[in-house]
Z-matrix of the N, CA and C atoms (Angstrom, degrees):
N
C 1 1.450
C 2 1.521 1 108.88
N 3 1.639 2 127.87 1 126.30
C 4 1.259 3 124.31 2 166.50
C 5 1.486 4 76.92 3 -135.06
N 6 1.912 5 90.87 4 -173.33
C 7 1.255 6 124.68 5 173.72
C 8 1.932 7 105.37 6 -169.90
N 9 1.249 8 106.22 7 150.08
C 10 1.237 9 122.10 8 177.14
C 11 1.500 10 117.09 9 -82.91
N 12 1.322 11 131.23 10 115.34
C 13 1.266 12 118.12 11 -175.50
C 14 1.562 13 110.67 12 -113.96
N 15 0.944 14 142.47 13 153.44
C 16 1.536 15 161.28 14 147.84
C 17 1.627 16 133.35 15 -75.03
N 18 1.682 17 124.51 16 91.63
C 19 1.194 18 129.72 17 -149.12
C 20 1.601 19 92.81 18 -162.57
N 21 1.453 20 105.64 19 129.58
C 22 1.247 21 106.50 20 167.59
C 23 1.925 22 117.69 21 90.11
N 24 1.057 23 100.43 22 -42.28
C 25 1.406 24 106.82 23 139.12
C 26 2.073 25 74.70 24 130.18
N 27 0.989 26 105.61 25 52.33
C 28 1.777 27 131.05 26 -179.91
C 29 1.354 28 119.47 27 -142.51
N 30 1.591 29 110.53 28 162.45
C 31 1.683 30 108.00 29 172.67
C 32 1.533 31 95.50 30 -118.27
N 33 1.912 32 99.65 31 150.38
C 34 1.691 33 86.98 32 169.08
C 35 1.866 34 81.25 33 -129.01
N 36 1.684 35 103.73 34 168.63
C 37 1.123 36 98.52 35 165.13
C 38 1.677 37 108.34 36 -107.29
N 39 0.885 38 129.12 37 111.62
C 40 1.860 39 131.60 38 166.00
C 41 1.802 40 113.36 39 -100.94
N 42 1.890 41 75.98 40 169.68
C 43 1.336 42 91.50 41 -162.76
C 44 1.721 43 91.43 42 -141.17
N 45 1.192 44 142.92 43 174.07
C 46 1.808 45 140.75 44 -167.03
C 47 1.659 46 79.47 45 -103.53
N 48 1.775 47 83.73 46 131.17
C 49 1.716 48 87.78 47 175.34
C 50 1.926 49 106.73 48 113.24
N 51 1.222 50 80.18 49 -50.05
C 52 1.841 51 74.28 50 176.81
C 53 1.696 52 133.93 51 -76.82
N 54 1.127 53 113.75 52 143.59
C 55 1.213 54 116.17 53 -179.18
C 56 2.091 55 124.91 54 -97.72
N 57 1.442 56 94.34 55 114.01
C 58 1.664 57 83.47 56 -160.34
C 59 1.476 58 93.61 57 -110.85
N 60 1.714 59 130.82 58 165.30
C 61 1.036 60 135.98 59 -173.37
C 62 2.104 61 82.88 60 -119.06
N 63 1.544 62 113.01 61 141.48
C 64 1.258 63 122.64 62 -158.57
C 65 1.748 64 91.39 63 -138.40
N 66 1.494 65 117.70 64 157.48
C 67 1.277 66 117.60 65 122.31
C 68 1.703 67 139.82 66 -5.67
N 69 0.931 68 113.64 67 131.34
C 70 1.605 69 110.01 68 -169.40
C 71 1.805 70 102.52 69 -63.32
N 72 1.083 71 112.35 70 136.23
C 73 1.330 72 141.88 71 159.66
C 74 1.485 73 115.40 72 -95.11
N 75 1.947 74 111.75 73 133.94
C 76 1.518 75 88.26 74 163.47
C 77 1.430 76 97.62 75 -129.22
N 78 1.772 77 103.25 76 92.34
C 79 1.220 78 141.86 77 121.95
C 80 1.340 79 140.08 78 -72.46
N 81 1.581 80 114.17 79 121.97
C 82 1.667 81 99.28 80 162.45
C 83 1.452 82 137.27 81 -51.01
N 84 1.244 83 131.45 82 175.02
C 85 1.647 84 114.60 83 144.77
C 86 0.898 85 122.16 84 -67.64
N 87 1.722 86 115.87 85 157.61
C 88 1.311 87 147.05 86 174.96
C 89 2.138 88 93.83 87 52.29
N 90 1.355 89 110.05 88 43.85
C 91 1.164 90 113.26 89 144.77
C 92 1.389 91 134.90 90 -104.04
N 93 0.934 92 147.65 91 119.39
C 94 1.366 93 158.28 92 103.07
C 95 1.735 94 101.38 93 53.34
N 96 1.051 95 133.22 94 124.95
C 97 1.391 96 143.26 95 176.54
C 98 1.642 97 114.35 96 -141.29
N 99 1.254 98 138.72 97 151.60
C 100 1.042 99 152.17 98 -145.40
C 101 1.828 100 110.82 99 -156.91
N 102 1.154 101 110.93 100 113.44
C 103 1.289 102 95.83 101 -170.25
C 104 1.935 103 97.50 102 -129.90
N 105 1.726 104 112.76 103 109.73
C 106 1.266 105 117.56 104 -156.27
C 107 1.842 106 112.85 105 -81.14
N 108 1.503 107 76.75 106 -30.45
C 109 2.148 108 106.68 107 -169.25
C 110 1.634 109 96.45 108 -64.70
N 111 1.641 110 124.58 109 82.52
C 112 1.440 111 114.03 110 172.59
C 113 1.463 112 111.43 111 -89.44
N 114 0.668 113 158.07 112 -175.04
C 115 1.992 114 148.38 113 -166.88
C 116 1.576 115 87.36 114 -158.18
N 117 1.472 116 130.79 115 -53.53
C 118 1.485 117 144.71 116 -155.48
C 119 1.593 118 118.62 117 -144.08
N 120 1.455 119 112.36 118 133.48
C 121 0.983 120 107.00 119 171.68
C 122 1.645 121 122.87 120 -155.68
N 123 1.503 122 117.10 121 112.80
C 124 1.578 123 132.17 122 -146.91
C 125 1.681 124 95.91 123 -104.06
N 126 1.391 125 130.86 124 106.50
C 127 1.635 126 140.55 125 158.01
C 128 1.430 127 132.83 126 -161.44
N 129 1.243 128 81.36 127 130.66
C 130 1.630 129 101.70 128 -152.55
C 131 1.445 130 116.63 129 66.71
N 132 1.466 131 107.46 130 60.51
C 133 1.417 132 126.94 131 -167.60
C 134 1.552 133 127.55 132 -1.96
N 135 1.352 134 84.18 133 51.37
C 136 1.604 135 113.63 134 151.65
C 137 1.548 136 123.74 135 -102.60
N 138 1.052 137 122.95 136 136.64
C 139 1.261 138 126.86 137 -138.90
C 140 2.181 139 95.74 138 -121.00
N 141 1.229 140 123.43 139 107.44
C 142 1.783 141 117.31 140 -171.43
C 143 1.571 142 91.73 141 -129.66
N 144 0.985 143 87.07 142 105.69
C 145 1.847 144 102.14 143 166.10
C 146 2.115 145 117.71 144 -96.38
N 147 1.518 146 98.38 145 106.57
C 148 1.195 147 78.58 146 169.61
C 149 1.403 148 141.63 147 -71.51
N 150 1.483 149 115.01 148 -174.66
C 151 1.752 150 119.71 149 -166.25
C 152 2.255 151 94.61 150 -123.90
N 153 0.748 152 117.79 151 34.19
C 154 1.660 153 129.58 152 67.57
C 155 1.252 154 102.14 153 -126.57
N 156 1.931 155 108.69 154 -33.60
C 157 1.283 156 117.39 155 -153.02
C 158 1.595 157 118.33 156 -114.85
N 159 0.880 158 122.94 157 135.17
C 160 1.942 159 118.45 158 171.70
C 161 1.375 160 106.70 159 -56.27
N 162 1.508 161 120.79 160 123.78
C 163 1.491 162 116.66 161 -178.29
C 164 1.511 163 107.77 162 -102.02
N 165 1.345 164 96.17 163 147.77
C 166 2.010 165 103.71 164 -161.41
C 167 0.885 166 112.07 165 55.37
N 168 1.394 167 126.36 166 41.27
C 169 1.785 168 123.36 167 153.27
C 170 1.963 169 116.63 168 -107.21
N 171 1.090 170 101.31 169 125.35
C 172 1.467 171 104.82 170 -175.57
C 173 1.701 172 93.14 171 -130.15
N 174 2.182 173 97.35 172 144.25
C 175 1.482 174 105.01 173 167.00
C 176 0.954 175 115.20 174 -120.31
N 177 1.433 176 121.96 175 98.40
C 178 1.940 177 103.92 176 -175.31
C 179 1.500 178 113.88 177 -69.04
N 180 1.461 179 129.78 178 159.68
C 181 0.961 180 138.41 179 171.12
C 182 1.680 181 110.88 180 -147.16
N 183 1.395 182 112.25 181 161.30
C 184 0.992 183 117.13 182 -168.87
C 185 1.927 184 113.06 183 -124.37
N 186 1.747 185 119.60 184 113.81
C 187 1.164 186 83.94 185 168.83
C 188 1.108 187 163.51 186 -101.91
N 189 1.349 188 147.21 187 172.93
C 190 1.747 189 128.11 188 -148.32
C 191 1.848 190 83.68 189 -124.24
N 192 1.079 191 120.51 190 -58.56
C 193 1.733 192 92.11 191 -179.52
C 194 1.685 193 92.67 192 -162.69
N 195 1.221 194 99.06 193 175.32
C 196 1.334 195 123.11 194 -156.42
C 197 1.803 196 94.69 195 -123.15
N 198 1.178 197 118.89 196 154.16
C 199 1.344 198 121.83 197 -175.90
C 200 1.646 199 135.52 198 170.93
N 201 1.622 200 133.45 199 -124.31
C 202 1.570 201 96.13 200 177.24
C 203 2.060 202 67.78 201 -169.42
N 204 1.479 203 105.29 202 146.75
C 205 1.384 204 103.39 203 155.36
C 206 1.612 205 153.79 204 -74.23
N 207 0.821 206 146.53 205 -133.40
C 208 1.211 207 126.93 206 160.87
C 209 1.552 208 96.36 207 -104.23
N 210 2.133 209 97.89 208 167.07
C 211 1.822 210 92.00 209 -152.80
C 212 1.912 211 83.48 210 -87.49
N 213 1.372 212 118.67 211 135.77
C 214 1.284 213 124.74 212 131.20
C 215 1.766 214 140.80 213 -52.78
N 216 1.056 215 124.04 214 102.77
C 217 1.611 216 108.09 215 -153.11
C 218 2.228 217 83.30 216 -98.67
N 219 1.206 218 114.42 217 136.71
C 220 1.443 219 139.93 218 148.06
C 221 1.339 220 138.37 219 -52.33
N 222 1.188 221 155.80 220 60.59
C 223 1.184 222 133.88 221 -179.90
C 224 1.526 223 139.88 222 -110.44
N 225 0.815 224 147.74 223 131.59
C 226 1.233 225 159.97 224 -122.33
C 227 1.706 226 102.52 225 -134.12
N 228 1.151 227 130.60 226 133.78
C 229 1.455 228 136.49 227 -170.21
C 230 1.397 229 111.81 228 -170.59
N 231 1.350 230 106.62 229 142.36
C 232 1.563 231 117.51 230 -165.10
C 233 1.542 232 97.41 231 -143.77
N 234 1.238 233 113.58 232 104.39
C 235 1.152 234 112.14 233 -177.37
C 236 1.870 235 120.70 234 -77.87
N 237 1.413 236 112.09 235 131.31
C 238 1.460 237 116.62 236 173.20
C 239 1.309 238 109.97 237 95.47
N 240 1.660 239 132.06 238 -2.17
C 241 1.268 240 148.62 239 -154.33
C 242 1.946 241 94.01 240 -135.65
N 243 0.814 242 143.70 241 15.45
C 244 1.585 243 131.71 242 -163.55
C 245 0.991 244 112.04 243 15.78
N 246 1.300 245 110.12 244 76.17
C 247 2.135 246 114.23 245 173.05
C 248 0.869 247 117.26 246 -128.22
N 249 1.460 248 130.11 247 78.78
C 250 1.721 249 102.59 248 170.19
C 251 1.805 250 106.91 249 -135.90
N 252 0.966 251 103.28 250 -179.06
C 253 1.513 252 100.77 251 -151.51
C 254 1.760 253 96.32 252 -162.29
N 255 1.382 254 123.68 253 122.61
C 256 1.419 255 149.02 254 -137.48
C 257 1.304 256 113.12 255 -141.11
N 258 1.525 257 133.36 256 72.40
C 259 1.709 258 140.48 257 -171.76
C 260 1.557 259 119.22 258 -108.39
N 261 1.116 260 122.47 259 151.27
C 262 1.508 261 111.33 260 -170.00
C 263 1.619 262 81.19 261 -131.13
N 264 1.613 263 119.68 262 162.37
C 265 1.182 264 140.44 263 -174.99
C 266 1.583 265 117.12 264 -144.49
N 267 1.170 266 134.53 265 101.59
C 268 1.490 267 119.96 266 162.86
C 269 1.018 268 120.02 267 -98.68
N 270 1.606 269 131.63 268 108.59
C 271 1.685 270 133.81 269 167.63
C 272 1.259 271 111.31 270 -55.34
N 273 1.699 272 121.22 271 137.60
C 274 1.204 273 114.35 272 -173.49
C 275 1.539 274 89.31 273 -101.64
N 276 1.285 275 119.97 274 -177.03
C 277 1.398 276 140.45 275 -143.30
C 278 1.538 277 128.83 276 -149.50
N 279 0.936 278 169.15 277 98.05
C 280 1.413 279 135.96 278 153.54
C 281 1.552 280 120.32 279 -114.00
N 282 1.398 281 106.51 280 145.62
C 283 1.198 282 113.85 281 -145.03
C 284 1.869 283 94.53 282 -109.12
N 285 1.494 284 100.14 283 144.02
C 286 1.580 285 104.60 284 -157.32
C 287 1.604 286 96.34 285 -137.22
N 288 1.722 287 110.79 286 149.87
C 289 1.451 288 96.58 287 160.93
C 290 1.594 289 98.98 288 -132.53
N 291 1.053 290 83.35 289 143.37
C 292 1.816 291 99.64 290 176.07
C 293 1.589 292 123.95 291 -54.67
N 294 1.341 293 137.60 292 108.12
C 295 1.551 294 151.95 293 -170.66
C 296 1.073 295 89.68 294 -59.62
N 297 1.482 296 103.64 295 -81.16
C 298 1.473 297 111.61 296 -148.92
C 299 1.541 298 101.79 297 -173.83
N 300 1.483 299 126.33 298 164.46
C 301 1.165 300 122.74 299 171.32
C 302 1.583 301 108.33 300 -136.41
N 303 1.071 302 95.61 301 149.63
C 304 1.530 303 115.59 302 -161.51
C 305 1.272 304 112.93 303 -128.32
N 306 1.493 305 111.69 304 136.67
C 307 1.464 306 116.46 305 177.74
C 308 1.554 307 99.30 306 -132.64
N 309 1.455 308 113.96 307 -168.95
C 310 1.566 309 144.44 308 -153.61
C 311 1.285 310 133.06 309 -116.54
């Protein structure tokens, strides 16, 4: 059993059991998450694609921690002109594992 979910303004595909790193949530730990936006949903290899969305499909998840990625550094260079320009970025994160998913 998986399903495709929509969060963050992304798709992931999950399955109960897995652990996915997401978009920031502002959730605590070891809270409870709910994810309503189903796009897809594969059980008993039957295959229901919603029109946008699967209706009465819910994925609970649970989260395990909150955090930031490694820093990406930016740079920008213009050769023969003295331009360059040097930025670092860390995406923050929180990291979730899938309960279970539930339908209707």
């Amino acid at each position: 059993m998986f399903a495709v979910i929509k969060t963050g303004g992304k798709q992931y595909l999950v399955s109960p059991g897995q652990e996915i790193k997401i978009e920031k949530l502002d959730k605590k730990e070891d809270k409870e998450v709910v994810f309503n936006q189903v796009l897809l949903l594969e059980k008993n290899k039957k295959l229901e694609i919603g029109t946008p969305l699967v209706k009465g499909t819910k994925v609970f998840a649970k989260v395990l921690k909150q955090g930031k990625n490694k820093k990406i550094v930016i740079f920008k260079y213009k050769p023969k002109k003295r331009y360059k320009v040097k930025k670092g970025h860390r995406q923050t994160f929180t990291q979730v594992k899938i309960l279970k998913i539930e339908t209707s």
